[in-house]
Biopython code that builds the backbone (N, CA, C, O; Angstrom):
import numpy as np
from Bio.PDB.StructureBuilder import StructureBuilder

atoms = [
    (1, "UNK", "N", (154.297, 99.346, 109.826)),
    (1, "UNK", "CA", (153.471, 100.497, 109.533)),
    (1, "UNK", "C", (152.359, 100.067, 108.573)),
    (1, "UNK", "O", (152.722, 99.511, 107.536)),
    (2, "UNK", "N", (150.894, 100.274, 108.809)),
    (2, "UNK", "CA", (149.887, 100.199, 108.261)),
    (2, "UNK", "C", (149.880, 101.121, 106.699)),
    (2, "UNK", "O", (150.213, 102.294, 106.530)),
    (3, "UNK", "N", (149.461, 100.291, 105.855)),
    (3, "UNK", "CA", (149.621, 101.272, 104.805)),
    (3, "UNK", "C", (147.776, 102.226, 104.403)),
    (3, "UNK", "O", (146.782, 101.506, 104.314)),
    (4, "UNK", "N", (147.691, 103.136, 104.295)),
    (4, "UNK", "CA", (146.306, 103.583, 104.235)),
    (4, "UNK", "C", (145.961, 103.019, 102.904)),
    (4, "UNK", "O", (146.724, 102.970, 101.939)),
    (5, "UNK", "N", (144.470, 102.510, 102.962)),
    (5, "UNK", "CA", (143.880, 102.278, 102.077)),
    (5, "UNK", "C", (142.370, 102.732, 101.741)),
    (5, "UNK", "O", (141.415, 102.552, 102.497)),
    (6, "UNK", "N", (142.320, 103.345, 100.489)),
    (6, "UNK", "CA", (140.721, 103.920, 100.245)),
    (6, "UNK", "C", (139.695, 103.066, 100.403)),
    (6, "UNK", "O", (139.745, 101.953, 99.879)),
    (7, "UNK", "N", (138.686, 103.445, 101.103)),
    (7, "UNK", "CA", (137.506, 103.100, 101.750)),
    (7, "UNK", "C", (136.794, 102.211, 100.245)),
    (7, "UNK", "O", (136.965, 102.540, 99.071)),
    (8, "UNK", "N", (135.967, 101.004, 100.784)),
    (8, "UNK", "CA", (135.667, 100.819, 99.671)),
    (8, "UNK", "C", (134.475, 101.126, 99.003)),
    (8, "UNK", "O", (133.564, 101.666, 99.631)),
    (9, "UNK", "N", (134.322, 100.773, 97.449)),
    (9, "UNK", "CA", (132.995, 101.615, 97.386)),
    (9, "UNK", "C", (131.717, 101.249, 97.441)),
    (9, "UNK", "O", (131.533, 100.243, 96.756)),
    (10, "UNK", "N", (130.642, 101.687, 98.027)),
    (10, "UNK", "CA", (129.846, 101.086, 98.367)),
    (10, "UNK", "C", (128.785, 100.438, 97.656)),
    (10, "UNK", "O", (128.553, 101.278, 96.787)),
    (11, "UNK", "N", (128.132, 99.663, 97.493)),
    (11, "UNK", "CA", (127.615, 99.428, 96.438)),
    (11, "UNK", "C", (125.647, 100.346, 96.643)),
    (11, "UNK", "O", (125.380, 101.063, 97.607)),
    (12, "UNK", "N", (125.051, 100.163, 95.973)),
    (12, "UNK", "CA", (123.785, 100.987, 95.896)),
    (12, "UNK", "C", (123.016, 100.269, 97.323)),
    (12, "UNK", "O", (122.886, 99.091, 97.654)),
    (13, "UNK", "N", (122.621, 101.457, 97.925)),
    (13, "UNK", "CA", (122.290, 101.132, 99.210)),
    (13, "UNK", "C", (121.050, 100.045, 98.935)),
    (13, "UNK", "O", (120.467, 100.279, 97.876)),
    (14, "UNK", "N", (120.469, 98.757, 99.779)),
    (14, "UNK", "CA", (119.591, 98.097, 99.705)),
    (14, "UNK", "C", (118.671, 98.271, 100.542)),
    (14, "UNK", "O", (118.995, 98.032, 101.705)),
    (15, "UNK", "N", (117.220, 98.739, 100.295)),
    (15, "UNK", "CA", (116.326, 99.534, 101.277)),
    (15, "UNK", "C", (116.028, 98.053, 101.703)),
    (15, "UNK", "O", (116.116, 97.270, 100.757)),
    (16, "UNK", "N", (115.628, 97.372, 103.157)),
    (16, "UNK", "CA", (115.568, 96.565, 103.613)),
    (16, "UNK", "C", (114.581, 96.582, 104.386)),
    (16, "UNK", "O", (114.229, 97.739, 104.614)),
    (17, "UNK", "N", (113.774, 95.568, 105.059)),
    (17, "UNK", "CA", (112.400, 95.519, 106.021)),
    (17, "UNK", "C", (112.902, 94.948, 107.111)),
    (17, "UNK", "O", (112.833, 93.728, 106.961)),
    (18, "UNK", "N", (113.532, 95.326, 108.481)),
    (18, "UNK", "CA", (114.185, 94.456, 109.495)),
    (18, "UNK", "C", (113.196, 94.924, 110.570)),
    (18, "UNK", "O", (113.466, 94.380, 111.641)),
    (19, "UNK", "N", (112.014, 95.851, 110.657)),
    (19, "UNK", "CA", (110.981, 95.906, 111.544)),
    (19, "UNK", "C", (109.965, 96.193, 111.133)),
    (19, "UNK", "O", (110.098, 96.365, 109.921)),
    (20, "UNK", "N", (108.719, 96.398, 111.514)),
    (20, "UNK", "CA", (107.435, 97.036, 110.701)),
    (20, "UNK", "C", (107.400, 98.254, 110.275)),
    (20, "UNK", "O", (106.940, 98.687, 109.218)),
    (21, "UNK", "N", (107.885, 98.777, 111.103)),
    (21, "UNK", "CA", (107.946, 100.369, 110.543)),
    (21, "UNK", "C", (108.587, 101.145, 109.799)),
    (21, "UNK", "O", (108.664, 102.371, 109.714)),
    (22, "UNK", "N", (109.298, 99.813, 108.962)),
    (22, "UNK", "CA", (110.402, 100.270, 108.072)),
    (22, "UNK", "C", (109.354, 99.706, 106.852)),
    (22, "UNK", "O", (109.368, 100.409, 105.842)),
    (23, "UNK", "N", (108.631, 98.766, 106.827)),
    (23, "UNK", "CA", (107.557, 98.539, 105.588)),
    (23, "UNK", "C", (106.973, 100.017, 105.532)),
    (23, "UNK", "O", (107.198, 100.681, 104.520)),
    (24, "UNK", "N", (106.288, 100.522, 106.498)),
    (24, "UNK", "CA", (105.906, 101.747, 106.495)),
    (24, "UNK", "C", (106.552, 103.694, 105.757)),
    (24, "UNK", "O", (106.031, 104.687, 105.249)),
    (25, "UNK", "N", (107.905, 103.232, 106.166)),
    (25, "UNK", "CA", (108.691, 104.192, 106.033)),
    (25, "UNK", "C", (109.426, 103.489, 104.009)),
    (25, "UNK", "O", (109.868, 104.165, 103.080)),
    (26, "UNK", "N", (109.333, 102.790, 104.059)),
    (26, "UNK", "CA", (109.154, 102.339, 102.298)),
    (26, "UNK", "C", (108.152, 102.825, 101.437)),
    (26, "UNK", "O", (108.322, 103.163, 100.266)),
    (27, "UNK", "N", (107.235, 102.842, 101.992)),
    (27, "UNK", "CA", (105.942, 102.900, 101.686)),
    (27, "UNK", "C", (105.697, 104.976, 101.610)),
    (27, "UNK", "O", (104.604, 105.458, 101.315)),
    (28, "UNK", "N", (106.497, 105.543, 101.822)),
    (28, "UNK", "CA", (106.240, 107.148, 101.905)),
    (28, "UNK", "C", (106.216, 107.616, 100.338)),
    (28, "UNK", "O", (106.908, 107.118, 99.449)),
    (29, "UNK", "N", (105.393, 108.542, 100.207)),
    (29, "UNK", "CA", (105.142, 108.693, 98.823)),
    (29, "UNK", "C", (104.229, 107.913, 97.965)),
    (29, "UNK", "O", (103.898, 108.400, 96.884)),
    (30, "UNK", "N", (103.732, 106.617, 98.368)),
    (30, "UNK", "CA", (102.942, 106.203, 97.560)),
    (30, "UNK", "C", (101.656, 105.495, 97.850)),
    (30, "UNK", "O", (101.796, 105.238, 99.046)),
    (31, "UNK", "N", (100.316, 104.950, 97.445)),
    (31, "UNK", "CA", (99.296, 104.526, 97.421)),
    (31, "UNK", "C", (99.338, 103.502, 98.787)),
    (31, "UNK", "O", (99.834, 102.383, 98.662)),
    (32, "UNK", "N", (98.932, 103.833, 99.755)),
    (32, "UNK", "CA", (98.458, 102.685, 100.638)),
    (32, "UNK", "C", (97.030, 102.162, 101.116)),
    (32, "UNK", "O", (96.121, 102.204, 100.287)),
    (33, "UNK", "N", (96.796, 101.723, 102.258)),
    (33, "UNK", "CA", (95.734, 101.188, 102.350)),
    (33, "UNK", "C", (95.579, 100.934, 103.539)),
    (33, "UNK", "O", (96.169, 99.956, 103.998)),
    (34, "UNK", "N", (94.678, 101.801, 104.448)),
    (34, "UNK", "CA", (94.425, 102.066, 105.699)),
    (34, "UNK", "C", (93.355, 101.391, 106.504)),
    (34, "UNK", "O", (92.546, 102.310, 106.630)),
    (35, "UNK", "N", (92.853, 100.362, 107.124)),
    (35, "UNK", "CA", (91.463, 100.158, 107.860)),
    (35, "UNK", "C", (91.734, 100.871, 108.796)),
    (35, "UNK", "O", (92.876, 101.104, 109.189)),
    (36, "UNK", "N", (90.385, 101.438, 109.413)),
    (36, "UNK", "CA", (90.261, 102.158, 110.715)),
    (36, "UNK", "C", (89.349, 101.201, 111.308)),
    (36, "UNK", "O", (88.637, 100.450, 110.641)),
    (37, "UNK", "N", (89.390, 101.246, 112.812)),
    (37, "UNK", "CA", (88.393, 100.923, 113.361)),
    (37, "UNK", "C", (86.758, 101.720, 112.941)),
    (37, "UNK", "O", (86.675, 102.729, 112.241)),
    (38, "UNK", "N", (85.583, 101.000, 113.544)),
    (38, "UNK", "CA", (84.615, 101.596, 112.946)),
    (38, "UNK", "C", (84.185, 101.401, 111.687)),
    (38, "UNK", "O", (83.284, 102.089, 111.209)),
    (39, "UNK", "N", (84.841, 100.363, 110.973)),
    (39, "UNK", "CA", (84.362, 100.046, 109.639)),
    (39, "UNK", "C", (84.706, 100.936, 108.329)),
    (39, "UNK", "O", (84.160, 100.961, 107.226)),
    (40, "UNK", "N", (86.127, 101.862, 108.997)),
    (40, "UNK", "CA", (86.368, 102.470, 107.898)),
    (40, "UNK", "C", (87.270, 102.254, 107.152)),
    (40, "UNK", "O", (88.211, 101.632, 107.646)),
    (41, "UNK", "N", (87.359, 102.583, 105.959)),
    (41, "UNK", "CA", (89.117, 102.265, 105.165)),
    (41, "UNK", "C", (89.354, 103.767, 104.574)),
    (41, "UNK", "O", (88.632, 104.763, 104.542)),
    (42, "UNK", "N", (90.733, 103.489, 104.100)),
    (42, "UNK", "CA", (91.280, 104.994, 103.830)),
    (42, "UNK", "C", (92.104, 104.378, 102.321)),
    (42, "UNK", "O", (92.626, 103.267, 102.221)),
    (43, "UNK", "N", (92.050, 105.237, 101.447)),
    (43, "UNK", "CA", (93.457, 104.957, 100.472)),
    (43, "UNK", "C", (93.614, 106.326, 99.943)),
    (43, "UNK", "O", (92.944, 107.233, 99.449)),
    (44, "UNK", "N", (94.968, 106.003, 100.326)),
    (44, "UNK", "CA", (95.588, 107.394, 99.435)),
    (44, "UNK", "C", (97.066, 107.245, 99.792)),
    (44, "UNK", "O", (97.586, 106.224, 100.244)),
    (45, "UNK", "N", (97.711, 108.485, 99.509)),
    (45, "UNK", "CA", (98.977, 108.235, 98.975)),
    (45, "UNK", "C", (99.524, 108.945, 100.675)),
    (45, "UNK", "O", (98.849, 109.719, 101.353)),
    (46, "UNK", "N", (100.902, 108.399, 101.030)),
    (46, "UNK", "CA", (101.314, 108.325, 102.911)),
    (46, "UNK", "C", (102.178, 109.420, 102.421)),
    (46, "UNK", "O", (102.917, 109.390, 101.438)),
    (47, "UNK", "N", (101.901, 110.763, 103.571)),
    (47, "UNK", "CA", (103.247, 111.625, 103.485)),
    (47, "UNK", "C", (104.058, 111.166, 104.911)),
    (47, "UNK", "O", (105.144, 110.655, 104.639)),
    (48, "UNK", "N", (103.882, 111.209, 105.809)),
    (48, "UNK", "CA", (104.562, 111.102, 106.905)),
    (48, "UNK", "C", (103.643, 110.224, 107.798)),
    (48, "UNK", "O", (102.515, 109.789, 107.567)),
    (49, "UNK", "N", (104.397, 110.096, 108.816)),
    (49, "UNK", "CA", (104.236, 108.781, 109.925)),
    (49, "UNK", "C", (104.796, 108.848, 110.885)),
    (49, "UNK", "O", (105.945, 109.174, 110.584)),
    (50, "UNK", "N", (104.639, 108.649, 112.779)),
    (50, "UNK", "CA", (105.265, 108.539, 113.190)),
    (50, "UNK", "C", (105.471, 106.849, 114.592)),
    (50, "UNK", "O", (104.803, 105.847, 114.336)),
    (51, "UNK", "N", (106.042, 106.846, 115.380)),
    (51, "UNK", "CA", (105.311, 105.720, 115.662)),
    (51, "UNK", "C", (104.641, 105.139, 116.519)),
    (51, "UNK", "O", (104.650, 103.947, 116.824)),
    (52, "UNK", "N", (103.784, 106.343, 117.099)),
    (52, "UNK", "CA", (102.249, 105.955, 117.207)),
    (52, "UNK", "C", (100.862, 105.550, 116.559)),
    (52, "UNK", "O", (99.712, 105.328, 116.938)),
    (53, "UNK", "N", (101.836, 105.579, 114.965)),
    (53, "UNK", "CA", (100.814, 105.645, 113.751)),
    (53, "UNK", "C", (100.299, 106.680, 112.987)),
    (53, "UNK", "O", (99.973, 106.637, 111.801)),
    (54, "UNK", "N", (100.234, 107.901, 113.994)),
    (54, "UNK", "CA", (99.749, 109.074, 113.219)),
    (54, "UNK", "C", (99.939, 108.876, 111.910)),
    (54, "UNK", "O", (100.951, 108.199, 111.732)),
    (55, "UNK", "N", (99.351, 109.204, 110.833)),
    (55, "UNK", "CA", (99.643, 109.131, 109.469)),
    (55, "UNK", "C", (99.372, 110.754, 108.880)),
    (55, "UNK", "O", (98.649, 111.517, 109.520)),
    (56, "UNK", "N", (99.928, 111.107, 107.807)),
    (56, "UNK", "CA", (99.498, 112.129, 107.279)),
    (56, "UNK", "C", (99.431, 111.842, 105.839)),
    (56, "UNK", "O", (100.485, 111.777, 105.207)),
    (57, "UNK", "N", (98.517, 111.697, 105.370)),
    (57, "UNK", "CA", (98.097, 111.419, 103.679)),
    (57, "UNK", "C", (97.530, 112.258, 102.896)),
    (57, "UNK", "O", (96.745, 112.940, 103.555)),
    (58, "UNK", "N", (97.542, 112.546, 101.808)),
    (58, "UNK", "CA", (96.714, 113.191, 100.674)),
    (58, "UNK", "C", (95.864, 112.255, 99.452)),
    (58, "UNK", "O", (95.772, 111.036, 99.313)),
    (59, "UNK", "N", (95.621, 112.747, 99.109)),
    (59, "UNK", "CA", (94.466, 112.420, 97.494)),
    (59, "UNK", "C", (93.723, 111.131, 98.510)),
    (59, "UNK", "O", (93.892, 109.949, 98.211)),
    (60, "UNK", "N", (92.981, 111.506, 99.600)),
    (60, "UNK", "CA", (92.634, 110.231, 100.151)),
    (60, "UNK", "C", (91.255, 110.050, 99.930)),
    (60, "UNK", "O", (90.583, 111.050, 100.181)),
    (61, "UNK", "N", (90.508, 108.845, 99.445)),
    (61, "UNK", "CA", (89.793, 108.472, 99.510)),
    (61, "UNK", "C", (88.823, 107.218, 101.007)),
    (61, "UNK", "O", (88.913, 106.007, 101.204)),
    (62, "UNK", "N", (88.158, 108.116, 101.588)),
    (62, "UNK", "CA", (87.321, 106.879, 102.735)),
    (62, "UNK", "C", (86.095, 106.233, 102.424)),
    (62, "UNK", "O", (85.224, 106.622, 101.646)),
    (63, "UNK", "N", (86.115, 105.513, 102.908)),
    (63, "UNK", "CA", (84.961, 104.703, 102.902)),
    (63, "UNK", "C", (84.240, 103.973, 103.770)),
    (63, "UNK", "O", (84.556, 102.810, 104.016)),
    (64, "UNK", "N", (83.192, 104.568, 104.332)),
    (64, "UNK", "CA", (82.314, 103.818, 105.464)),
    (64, "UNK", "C", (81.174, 103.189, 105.222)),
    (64, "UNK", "O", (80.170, 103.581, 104.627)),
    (65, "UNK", "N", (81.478, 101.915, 105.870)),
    (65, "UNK", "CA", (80.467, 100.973, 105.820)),
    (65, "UNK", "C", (79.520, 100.773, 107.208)),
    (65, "UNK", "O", (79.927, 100.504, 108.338)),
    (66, "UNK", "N", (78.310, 100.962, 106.822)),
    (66, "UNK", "CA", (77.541, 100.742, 107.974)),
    (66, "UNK", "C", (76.723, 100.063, 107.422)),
    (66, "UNK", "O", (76.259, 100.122, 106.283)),
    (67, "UNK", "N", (76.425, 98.975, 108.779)),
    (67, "UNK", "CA", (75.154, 98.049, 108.107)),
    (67, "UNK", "C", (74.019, 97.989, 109.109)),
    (67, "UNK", "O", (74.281, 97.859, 110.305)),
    (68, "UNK", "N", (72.542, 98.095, 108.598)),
    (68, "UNK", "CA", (71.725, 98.482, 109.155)),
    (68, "UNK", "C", (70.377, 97.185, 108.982)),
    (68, "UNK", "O", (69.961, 96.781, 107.897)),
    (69, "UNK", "N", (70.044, 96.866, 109.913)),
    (69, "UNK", "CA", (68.728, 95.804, 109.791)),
    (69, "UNK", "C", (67.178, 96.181, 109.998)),
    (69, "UNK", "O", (66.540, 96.567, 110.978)),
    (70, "UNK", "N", (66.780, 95.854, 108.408)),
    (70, "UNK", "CA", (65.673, 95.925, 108.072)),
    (70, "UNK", "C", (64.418, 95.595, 109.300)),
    (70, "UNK", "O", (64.002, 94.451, 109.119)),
    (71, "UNK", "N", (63.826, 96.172, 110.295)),
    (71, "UNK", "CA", (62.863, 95.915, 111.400)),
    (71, "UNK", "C", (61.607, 95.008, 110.727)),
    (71, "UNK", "O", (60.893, 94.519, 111.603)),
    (72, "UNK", "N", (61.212, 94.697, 109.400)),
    (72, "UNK", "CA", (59.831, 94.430, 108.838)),
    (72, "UNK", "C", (60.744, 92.666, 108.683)),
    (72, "UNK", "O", (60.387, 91.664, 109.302)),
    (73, "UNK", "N", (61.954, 92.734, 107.682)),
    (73, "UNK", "CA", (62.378, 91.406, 107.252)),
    (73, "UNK", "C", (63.260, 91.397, 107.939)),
    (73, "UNK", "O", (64.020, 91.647, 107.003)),
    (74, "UNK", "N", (64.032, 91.327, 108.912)),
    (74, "UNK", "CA", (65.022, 90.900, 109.531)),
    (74, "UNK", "C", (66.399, 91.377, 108.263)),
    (74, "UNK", "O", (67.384, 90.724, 108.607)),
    (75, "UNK", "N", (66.552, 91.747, 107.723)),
    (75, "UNK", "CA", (67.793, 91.689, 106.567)),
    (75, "UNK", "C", (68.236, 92.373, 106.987)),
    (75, "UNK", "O", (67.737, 93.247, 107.696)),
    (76, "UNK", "N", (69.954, 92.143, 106.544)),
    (76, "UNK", "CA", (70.384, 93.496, 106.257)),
    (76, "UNK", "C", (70.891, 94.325, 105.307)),
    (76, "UNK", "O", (71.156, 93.876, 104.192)),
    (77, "UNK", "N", (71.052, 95.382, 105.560)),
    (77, "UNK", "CA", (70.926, 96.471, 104.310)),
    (77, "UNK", "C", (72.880, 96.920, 104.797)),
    (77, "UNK", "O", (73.298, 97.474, 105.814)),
    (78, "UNK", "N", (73.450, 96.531, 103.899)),
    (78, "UNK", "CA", (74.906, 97.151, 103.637)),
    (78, "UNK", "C", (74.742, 98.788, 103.030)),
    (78, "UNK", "O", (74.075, 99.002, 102.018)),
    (79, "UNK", "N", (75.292, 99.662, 103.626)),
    (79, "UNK", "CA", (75.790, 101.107, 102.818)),
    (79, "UNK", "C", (77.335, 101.335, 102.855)),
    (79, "UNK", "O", (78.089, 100.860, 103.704)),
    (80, "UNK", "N", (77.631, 101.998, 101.986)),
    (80, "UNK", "CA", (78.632, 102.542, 101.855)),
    (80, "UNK", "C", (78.247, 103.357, 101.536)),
    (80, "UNK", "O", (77.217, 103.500, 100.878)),
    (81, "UNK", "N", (79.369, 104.558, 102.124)),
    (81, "UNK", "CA", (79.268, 106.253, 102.146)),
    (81, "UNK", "C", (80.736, 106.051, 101.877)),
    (81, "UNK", "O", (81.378, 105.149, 102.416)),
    (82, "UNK", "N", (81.357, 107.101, 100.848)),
    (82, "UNK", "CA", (82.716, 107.477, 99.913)),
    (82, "UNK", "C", (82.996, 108.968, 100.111)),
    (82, "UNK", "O", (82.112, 109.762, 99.790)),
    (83, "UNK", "N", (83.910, 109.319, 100.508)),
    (83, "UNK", "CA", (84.120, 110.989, 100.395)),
    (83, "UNK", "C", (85.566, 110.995, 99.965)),
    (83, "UNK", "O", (86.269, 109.985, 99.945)),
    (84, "UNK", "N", (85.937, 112.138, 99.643)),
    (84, "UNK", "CA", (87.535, 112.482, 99.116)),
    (84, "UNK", "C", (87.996, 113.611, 99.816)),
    (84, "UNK", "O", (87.129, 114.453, 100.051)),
    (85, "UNK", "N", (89.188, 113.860, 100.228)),
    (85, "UNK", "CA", (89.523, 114.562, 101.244)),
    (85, "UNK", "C", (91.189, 115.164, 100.418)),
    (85, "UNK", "O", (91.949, 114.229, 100.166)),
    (86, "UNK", "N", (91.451, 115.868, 100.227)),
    (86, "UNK", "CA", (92.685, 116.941, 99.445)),
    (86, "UNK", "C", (93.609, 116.293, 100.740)),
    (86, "UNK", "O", (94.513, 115.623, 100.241)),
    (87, "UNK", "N", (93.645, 116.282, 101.510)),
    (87, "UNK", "CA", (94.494, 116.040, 102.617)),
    (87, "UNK", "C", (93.776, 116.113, 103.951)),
    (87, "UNK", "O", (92.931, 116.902, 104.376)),
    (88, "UNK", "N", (94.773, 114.326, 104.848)),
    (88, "UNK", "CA", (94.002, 114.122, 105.943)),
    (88, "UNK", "C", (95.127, 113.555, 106.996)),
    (88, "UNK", "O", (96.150, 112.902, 106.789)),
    (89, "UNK", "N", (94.558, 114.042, 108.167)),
    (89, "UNK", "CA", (95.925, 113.291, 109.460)),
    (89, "UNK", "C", (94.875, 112.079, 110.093)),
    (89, "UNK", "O", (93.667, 112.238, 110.266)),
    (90, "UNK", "N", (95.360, 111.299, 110.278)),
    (90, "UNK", "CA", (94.765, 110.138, 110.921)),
    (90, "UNK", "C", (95.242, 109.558, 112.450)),
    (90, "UNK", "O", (96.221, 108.820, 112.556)),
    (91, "UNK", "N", (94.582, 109.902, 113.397)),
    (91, "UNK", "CA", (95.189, 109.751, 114.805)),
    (91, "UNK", "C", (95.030, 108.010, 114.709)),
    (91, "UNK", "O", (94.094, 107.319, 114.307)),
    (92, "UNK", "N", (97.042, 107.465, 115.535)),
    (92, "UNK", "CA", (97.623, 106.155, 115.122)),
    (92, "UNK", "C", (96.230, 105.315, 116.021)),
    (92, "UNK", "O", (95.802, 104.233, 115.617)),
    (93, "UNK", "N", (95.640, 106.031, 117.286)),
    (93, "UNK", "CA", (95.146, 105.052, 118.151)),
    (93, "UNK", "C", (93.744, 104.021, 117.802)),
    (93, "UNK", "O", (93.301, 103.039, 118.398)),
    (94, "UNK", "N", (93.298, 104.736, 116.566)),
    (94, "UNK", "CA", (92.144, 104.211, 115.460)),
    (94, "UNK", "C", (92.768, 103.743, 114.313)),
    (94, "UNK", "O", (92.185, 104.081, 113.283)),
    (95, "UNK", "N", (93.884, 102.996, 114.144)),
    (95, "UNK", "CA", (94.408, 102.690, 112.729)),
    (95, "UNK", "C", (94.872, 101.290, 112.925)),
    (95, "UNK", "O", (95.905, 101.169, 113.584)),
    (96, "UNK", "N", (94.227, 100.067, 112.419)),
    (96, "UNK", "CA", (93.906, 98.581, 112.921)),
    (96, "UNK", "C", (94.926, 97.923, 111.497)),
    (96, "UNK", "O", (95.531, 96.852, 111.532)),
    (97, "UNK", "N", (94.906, 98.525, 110.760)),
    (97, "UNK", "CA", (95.861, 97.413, 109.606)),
    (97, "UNK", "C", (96.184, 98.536, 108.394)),
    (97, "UNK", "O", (95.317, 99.338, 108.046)),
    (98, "UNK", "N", (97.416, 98.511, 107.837)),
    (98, "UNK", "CA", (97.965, 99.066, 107.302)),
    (98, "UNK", "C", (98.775, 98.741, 105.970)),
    (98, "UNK", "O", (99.907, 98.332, 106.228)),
    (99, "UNK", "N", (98.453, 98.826, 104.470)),
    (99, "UNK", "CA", (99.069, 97.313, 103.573)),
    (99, "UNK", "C", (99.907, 98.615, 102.575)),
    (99, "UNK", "O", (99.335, 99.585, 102.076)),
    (100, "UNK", "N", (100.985, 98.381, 102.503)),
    (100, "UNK", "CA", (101.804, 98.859, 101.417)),
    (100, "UNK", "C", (101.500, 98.651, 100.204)),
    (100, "UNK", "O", (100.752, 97.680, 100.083)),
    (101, "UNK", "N", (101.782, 99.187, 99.198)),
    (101, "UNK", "CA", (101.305, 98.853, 97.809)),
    (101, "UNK", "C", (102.098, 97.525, 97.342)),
    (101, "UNK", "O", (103.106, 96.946, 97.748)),
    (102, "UNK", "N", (101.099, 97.298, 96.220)),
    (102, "UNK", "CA", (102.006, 95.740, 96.081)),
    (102, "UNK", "C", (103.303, 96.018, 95.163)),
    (102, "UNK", "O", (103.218, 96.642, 94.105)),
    (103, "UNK", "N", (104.520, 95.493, 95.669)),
    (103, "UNK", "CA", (105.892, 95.597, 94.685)),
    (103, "UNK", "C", (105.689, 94.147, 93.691)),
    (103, "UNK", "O", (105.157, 93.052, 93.874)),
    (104, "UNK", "N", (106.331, 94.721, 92.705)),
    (104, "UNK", "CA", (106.884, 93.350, 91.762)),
    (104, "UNK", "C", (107.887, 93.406, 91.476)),
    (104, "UNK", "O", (108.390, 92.501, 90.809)),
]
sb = StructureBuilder()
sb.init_structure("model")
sb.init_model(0)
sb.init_chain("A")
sb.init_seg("    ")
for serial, (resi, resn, name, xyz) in enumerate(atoms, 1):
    if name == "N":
        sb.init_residue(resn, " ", resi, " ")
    sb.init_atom(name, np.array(xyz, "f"), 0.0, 1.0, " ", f" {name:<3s}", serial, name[0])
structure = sb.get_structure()
């Protein structure tokens, strides 16, 4: 006869990275860092995700870069345009690189 024995205890769960979308799903709640196609970037803080990419973020800051050549000198002229957005959804099929905040 088997004698029962209490389960043991577990120790503090270890959040782990075993696919990409688990860097992602680490990453909820805090500061990331979005390129879009089109020359845009995004930062702000990730509420949800799914995995087509959709993102849903707040306190986000974008930033578009367009660069435009001078017709008289051949140069070119870099702009950046900055806006802030209270909250933004980002469709996944325009979302090219994606960087978690840095851990130490």
């Amino acid at each position: 006869m088997q004698k029962a024995t209490a389960p043991p205890t577990s120790a503090p769960e270890v959040e782990t990275v075993r696919e990409p979308l688990d860097l992602i799903r680490l990453s909820i709640g805090e500061k990331i860092y979005v390129k879009l196609r089109s020359d845009r970037e995004l930062r702000g803080t990730l509420h949800a995700y799914d995995s087509h990419l959709n993102l849903m973020m707040s306190d986000v800051e974008e930033t578009i870069t367009s660069v435009d050549v001078d017709s008289e000198t051949m140069e070119e002229i870099v702009k950046q345009t900055k806006r802030r957005s209270p909250m933004l959804f980002i469709r996944g099929d325009g979302v090219v690189l994606i960087s978690p905040p840095l851990r130490t």
